[in-house]
MILUM-57364 format. One record per atom (N, C-alpha, C): residue in one letter; x, y, z. Coordinates in steps of 0.1 Angstrom, whole numbers, plus 5000, padded with zeros to 4 digits. Example, Ala and Ser with C-alpha at 12.3 -4.5 7.8 and 13.67 -1.06 7.14 Angstrom:
BEGIN
A513249435078/A512349555078/A513249675078/S512849785071/S513749895071/S512950005079/
//
This chain:
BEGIN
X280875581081/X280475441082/X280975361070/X281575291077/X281675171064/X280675091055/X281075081043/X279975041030/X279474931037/X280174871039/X279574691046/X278474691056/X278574821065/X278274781073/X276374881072/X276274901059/X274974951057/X273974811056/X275074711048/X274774591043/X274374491053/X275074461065/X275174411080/X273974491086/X273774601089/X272374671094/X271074611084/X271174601074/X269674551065/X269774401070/X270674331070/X270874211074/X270574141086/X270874291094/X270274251109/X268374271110/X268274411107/X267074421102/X265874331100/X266574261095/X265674121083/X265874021094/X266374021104/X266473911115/X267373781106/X267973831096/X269373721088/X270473721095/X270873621091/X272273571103/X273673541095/X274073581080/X274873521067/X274573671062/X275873751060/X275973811044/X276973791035/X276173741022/X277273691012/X277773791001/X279073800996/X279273930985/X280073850979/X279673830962/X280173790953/X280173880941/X280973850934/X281073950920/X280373950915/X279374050906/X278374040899/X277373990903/X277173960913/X275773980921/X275474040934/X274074110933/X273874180947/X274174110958/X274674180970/X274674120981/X273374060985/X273673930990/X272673840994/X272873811011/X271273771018/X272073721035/X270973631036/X271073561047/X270973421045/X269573431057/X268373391055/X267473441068/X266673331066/X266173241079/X266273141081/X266573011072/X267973031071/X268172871062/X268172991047/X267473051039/X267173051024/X267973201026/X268573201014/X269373321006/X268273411003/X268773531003/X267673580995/X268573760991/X268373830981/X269173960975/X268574050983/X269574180990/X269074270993/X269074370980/X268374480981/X267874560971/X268974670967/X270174590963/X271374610957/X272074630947/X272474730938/X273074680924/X274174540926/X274674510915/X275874390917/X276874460922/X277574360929/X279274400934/X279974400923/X281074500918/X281674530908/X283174430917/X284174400907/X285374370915/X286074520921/X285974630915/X286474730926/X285574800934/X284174780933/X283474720942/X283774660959/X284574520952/X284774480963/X285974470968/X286774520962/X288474560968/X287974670980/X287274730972/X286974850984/X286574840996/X285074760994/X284374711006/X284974591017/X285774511016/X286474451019/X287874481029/X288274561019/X289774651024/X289574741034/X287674801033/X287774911042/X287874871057/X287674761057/X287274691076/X288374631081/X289074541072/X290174471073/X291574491076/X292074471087/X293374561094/X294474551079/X295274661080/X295974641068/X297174501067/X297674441081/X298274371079/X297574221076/X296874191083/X295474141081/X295174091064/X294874211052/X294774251042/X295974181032/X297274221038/X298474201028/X298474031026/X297673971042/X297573801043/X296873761036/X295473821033/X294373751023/X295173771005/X295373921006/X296073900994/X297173840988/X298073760995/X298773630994/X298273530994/X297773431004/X297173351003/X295873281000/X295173390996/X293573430991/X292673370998/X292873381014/X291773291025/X292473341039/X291173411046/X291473521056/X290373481065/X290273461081/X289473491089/X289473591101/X288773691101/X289173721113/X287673801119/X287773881130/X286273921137/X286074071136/X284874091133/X284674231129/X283374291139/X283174401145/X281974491153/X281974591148/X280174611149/X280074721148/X279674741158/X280274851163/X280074901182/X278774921185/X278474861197/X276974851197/X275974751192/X276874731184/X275374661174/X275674541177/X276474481165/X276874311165/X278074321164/X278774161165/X280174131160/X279874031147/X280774001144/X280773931128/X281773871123/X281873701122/X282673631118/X283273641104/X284073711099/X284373711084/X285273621075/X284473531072/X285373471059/X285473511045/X287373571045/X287673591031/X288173521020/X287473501009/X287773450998/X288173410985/X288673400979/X288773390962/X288273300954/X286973330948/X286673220938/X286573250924/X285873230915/X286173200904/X285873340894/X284773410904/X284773550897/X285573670905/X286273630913/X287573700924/X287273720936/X287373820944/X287473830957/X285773790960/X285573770974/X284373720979/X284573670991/X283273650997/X282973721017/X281873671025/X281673601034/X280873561040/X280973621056/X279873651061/X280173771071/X279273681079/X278973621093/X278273531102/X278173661109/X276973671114/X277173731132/X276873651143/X278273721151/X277873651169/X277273671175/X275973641177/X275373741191/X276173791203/X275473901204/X275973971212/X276373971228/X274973891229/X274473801243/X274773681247/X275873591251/X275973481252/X274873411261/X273673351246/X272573291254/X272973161261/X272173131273/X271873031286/X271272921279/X271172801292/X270672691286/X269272701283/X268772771291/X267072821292/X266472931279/X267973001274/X267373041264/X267572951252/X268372861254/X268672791239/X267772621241/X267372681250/X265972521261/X266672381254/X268572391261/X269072311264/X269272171270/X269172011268/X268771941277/X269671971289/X268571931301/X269471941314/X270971831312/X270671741307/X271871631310/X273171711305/X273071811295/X274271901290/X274871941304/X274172001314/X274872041325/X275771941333/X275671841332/X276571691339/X277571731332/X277271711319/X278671741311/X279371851314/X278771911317/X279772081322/X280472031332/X280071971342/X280371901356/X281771821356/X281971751341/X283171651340/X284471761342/X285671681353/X286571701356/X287771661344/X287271601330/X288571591323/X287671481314/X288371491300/X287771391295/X287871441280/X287271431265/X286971471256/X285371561251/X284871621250/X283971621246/X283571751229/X282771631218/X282371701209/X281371751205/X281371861202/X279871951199/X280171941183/X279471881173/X279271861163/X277971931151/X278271921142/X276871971134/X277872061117/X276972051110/X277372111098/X277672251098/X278072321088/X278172491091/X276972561097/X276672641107/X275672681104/X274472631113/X274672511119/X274172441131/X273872511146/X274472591150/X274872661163/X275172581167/X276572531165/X277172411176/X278372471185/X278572611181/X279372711188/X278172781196/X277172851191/X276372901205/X275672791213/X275872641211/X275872601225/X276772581231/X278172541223/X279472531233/X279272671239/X279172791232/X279172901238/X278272851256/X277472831255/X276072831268/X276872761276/X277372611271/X278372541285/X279072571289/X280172671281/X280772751287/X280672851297/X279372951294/X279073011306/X278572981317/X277872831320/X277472761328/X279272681338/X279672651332/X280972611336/X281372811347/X281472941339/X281973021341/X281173091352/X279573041352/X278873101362/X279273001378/X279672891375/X279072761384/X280472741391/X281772731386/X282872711389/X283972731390/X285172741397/X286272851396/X287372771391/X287372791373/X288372711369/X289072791358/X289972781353/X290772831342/X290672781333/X290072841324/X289372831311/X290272911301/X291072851287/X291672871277/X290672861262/X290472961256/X289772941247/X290672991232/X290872851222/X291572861208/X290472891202/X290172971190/X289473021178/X290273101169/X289473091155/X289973111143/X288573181140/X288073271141/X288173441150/X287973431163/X288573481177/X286973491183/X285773471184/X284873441189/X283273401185/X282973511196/X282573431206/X281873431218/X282873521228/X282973641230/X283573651243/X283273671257/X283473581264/X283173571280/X283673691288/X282873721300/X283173791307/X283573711319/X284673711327/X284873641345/X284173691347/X283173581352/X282473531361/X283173421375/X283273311382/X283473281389/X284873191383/X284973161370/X286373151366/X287173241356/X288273231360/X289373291347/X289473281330/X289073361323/X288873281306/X289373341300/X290673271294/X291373331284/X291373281268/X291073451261/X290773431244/X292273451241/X292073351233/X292973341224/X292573311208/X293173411200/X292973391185/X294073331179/X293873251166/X294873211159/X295073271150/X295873361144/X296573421132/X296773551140/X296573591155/X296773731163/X297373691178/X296773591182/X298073561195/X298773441194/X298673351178/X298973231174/X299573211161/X300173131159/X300273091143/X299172981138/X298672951148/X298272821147/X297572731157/X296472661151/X295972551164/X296672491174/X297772411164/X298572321176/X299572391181/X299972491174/X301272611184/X300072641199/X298872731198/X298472761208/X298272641215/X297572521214/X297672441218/X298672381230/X299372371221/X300872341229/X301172471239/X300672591235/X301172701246/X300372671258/X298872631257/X298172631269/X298272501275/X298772401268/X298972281279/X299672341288/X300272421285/X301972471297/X301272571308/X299872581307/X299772711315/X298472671323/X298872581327/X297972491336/X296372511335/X295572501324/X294372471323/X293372391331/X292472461331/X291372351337/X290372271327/X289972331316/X289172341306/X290072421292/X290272341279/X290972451269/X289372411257/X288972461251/X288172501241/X288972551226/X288372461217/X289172451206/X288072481197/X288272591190/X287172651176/X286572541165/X288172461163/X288172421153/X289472261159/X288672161152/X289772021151/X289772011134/X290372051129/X290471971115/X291771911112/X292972001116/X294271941116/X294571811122/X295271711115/X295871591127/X296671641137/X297471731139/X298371741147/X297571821162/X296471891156/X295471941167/X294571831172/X293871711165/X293571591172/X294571561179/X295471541178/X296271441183/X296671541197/X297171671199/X297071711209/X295771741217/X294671741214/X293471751220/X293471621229/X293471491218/X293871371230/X294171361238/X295371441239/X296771441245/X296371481254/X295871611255/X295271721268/X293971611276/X293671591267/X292271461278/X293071361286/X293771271280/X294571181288/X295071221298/X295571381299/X296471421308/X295571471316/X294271511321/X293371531330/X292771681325/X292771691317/X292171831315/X290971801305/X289671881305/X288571881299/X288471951286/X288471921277/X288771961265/X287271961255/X286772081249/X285672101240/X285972151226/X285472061213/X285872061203/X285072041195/X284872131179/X284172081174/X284572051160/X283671981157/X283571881143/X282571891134/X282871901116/X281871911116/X280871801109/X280871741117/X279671581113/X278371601120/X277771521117/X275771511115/X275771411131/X276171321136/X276271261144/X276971141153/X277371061165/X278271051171/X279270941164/X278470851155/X279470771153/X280370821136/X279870891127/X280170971123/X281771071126/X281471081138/X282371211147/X283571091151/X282970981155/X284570891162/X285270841147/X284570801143/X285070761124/X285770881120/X285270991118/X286271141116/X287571131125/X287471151134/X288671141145/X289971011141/X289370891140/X289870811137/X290570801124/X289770841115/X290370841102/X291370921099/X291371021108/X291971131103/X293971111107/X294071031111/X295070931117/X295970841105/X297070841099/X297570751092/X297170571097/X296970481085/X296470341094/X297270311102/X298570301105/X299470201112/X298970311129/X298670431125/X298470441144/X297270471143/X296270451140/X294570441138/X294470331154/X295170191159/X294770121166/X294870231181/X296470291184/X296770361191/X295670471194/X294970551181/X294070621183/X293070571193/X292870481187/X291170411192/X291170411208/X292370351213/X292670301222/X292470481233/X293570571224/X293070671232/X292170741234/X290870741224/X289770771220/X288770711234/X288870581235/X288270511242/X289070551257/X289670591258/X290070591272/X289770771276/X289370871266/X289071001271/X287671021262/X287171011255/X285871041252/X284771061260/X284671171267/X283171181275/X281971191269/X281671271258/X280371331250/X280771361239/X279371301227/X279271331217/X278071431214/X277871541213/X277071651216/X276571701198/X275671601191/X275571631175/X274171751176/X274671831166/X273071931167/X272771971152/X271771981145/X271072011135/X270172111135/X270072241124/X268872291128/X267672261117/X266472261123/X265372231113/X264172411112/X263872381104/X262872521097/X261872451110/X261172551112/X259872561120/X259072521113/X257472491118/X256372451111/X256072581102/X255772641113/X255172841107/X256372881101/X257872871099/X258472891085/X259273021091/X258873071103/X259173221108/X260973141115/X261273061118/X262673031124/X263172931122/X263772851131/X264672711129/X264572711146/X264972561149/X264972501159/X265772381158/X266472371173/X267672231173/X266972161176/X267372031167/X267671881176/X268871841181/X268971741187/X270171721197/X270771561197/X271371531194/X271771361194/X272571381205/X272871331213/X273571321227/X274171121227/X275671161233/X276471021235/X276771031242/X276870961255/X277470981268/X278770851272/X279370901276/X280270771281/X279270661292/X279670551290/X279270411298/X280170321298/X279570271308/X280970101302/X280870081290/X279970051276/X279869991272/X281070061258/X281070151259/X281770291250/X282770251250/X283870271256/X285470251254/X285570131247/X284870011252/X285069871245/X284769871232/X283669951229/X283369921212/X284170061204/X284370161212/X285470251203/X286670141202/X287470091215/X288770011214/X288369891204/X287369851199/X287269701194/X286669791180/X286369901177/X286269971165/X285069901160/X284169881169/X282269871163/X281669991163/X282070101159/X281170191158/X279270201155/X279670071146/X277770021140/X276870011156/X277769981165/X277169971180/X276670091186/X277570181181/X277370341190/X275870361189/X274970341177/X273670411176/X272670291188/X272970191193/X272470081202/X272670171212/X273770171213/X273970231231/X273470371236/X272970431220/X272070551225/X270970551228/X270370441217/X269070421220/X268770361235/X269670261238/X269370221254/X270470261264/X270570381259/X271370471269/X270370621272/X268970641271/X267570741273/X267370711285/X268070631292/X267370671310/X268670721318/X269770731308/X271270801316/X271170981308/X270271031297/X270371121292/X270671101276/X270671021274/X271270981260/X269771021248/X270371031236/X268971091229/X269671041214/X268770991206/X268971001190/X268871111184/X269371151170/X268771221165/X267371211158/X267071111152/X265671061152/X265171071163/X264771041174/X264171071184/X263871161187/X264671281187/X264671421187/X263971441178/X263571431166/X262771491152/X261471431155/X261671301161/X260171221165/X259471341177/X259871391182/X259771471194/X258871631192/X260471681179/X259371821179/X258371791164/X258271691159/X257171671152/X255771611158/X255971571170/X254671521180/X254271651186/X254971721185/X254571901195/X254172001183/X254271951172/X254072081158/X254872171157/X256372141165/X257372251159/X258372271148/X258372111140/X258572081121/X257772041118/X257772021104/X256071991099/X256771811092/X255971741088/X256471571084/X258171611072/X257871711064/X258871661052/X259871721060/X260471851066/X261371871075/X261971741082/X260771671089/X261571531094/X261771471090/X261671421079/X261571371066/X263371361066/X263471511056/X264671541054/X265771501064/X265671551076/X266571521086/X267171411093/X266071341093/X266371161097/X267271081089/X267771021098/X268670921097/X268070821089/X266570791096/X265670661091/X264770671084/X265470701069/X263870711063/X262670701057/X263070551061/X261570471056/X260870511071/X261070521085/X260270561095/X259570631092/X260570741088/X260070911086/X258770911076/X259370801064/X258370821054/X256970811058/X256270701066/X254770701070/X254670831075/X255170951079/X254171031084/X253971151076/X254771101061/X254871181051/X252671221045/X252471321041/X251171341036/X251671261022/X250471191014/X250171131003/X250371240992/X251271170985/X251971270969/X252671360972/X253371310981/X254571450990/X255871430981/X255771580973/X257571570961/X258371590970/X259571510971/X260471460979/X261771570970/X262471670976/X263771740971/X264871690978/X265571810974/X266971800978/X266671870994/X267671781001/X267871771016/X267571961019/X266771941028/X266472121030/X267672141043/
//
């Protein structure tokens, strides 16, 4: 058995979802939201040459050790799989290990809005699943995916920088694809699956311009495209997109922004009242008439209007959402507090002499 993976079993254990290995300090994993040491001496640096090296394919290995930044997917049979990012920081090698579930959960178990399913429904278009690290904005792209794979017979191309989620055919064809093992690269694979007649391609990661720019590309041309970003919410996400663009073709962007954008899909997780989990909220942006014209005319200050009176087509704030599971007692006031967009709102439902920290 591999060292690591004594570390990954206590990890699972503890119901933690993050193990962190840095030099000179015990391994740490991350259980709901807060760090915390397992009952570890420190990682020595040959310590962690060892522990590192043992799981990591050797060719795999000679890349981190050139370029000092490695991702790729690790299982332990049976158990879990595990997203691994490798590192170099300032006391040397170092590791952040995610796990995938094993189970690609449903809408019902992730008590998904129904209006997400329409979006599964679109025949072509853009759509982004957004949120910070750490959000589960991959296990719900994961869930529309399997909804698309239970419900429809279409060809499905999946880009990631590891693996995450792997699908089983079901009523469509899904092909994984990794970048650094069947890719060089986002926009190489990219470019391979425009050519291989897609119905839907799914993209791990947009950070590159040359991967915006073909993601576009793929919407304009009739294919349904899911991407993620990592911003807090929708107008945020078109500002990302956009910016990311030299100025002189920023207008061009807009223009094609506005002509394939279906959904802005933002998610946040918040601590529970009882402290025992986390729970999403959901900001949802739906295409309307009103959308293309203020992406093309670049009012984004508009976007949060057209959500607010866009709640009888499916549309949802993220305030709204925090107003929601704080009327049911599933965050307690300073959680929504923290999370809100708005918050002098939030502040009235603060309790009296409430110390205000750093963003939880």
């Amino acid at each position: 058995m591999a060292k690591i993976d004594l570390f990954l079993k206590e990890m699972l254990d503890l119901n933690g979802s993050d193990l962190h290995l840095i030099v000179g300090l015990p391994p740490k994993i991350r259980v709901h939201g807060n760090l915390r040491a397992l009952d570890e001496p420190p990682v020595t640096t040959t310590d962690m040459d060892a522990i590192l090296s043992e799981i990591c394919p050797p060719v795999r290995w000679e890349e981190f050790c050139e370029v000092s930044d490695l991702d790729f997917a690790y299982e332990i049979e049976g158990l879990a799989r595990f997203r691994c990012n490798y590192l170099v920081n300032h006391h040397g090698k170092a590791a952040v290990l995610r796990q995938i579930p094993s189970k690609i959960l449903t809408f019902d178990d992730l008590s998904l809005p129904e209006i997400l399913k329409q979006v599964c429904e679109y025949k072509s278009g853009l759509v982004f699943v957004t949120g910070p690290t750490g959000s589960g904005k991959s296990t719900t792209m994961a869930a529309m995916i399997d909804y698309i794979n239970a419900n429809h017979m279409k060809h499905i191309i999946t880009i990631e920088d590891p693996i995450e989620f792997v699908h089983q055919n079901q009523k469509s064809v899904i092909v994984h694809r990794e970048v650094g093992e069947h890719s060089d690269s986002f926009a190489n694979a990219l470019m391979g699956g425009m050519r291989a007649d897609p119905d839907i391609i799914l993209l791990g990661e947009m950070r590159e311009l040359e991967t915006i720019r073909l993601a576009l590309s793929c919407a304009s041309m009739g294919m349904l495209v899911f991407g993620t970003l990592h911003t807090n919410n929708a107008p945020k996400t078109i500002d990302r997109v956009i910016d990311a663009f030299p100025a002189e073709e920023q207008s061009q962007i807009r223009t094609m922004l506005a002509q394939c954008l279906t959904a802005v899909v933002s998610q946040l997780l918040c601590r529970t009242a009882d402290g025992k989990g986390r729970c999403a909220v959901l900001e949802i942006l739906l295409r309307n008439e009103a959308l293309p014209n203020v992406i093309r005319e670049g009012q984004i200050s508009s976007i949060r209007n057209i959500i607010e009176q866009g709640s009888q087509e499916g549309m949802a704030s993220m305030d709204a959402g925090l107003r929601n599971l704080l009327a049911e007692g599933k965050i307690n006031e300073l959680e929504a507090y923290m999370k809100a967009s708005d918050k002098k709102e939030f502040a009235q439902y603060l309790p009296e002499h409430t110390v205000l920290g750093a963003e939880s």
